[in-house]
C-alpha positions as CSV (number, residue, x, y, z in Angstrom):
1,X,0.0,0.0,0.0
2,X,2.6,2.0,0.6
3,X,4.3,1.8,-2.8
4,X,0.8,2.5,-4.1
5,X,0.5,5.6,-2.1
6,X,4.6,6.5,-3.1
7,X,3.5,6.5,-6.9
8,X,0.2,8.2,-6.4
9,X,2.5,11.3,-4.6
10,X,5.3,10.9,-7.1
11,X,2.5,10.9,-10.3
12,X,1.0,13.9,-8.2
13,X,4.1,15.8,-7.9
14,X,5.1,15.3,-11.7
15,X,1.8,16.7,-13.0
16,X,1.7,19.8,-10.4
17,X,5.4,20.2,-12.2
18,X,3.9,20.1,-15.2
19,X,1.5,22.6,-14.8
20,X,3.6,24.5,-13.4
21,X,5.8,24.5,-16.2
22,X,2.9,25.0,-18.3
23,X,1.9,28.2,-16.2
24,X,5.1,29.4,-16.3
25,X,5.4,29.0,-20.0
26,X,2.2,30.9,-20.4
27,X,3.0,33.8,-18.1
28,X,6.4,34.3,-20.0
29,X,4.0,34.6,-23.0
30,X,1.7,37.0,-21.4
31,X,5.2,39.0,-20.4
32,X,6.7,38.5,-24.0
33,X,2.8,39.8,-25.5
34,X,2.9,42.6,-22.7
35,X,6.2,43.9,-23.7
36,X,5.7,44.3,-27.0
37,X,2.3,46.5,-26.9
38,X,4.0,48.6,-24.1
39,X,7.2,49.1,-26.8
40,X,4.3,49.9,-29.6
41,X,2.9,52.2,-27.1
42,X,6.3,54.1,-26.3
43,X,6.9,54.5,-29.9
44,X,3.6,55.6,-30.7
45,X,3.9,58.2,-27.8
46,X,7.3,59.4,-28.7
47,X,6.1,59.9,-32.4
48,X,3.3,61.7,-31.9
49,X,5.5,64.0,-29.2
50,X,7.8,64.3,-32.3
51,X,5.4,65.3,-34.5
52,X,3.5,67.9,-31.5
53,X,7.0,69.1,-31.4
54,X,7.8,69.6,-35.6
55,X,4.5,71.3,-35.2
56,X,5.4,73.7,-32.2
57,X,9.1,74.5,-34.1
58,X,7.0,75.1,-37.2
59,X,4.2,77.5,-35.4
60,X,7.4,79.4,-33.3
61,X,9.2,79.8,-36.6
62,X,6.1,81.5,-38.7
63,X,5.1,83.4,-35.5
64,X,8.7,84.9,-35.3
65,X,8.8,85.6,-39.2
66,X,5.6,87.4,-39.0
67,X,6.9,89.4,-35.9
68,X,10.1,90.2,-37.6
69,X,7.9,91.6,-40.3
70,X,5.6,93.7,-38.4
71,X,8.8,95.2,-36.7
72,X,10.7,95.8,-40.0
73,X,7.3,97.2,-41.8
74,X,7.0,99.7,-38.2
75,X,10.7,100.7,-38.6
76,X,10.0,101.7,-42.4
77,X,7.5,103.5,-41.6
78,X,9.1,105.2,-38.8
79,X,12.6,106.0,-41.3
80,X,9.8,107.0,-44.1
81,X,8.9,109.9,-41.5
82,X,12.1,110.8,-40.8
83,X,13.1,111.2,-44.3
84,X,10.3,113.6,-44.7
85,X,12.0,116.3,-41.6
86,X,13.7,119.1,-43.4
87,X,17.2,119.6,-42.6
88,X,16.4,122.7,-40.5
89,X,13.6,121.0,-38.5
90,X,16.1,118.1,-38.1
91,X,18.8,121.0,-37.0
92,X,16.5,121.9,-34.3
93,X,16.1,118.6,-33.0
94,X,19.6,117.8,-32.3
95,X,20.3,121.3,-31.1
96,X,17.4,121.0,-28.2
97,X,19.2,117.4,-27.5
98,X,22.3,118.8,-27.1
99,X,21.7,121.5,-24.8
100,X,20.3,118.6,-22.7
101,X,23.0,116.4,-22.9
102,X,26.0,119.2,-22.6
103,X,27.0,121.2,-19.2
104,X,26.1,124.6,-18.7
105,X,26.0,127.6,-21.0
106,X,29.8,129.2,-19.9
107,X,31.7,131.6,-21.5
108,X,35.4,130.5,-20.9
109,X,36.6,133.5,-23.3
110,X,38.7,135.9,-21.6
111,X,37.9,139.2,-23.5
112,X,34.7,140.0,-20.9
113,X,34.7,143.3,-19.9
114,X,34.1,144.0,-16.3
């Protein structure tokens, strides 16, 4: 009887190693399957953040160009209106600048009568 029981354990203990062999197989195929979507996933994620990102570059680059062209249109329009000062009006300008910029009016000549 006891033999009987012996090979009964032993037959026992081969098929629980069996399945777990078999469970083991199938949970590195479940690991192998779950891999693979999460690598499709990252890709898929860091193309579309590539593409967000040729689209940002794209939208900063026109945004800057049509800044850069509203400035340079301003400033030719500003130089157009300076063109247009005459000479004496321009004259006045820079003498009304310069009284501001230099010291005090002084006379350093020495012929003053006293």
């Amino acid at each position: 009887m006891t033999d009987h029981l012996l090979s009964a354990v032993i037959r026992l203990e081969n098929r629980i190693q069996q399945q777990l062999q078999q469970e083991q197989a199938r949970a590195d195929a479940w690991l192998v399957m779950v891999r693979a979507e999460l690598e499709q996933q990252t890709h898929a994620t860091l193309q579309a953040l590539a593409d967000e990102d040729d689209q940002n570059r794209a939208s900063a680059a026109l945004s800057a160009q049509q800044a850069a062209a509203a400035l340079e249109a301003q400033e030719k329009y500003y130089c157009a209106q300076l063109e247009k000062l005459s000479d004496q009006t321009v004259a006045e300008i820079l003498r009304r600048q310069l009284v501001k910029l230099l010291p005090g009016q002084t006379d350093d000549h020495r012929d003053v009568q006293s």
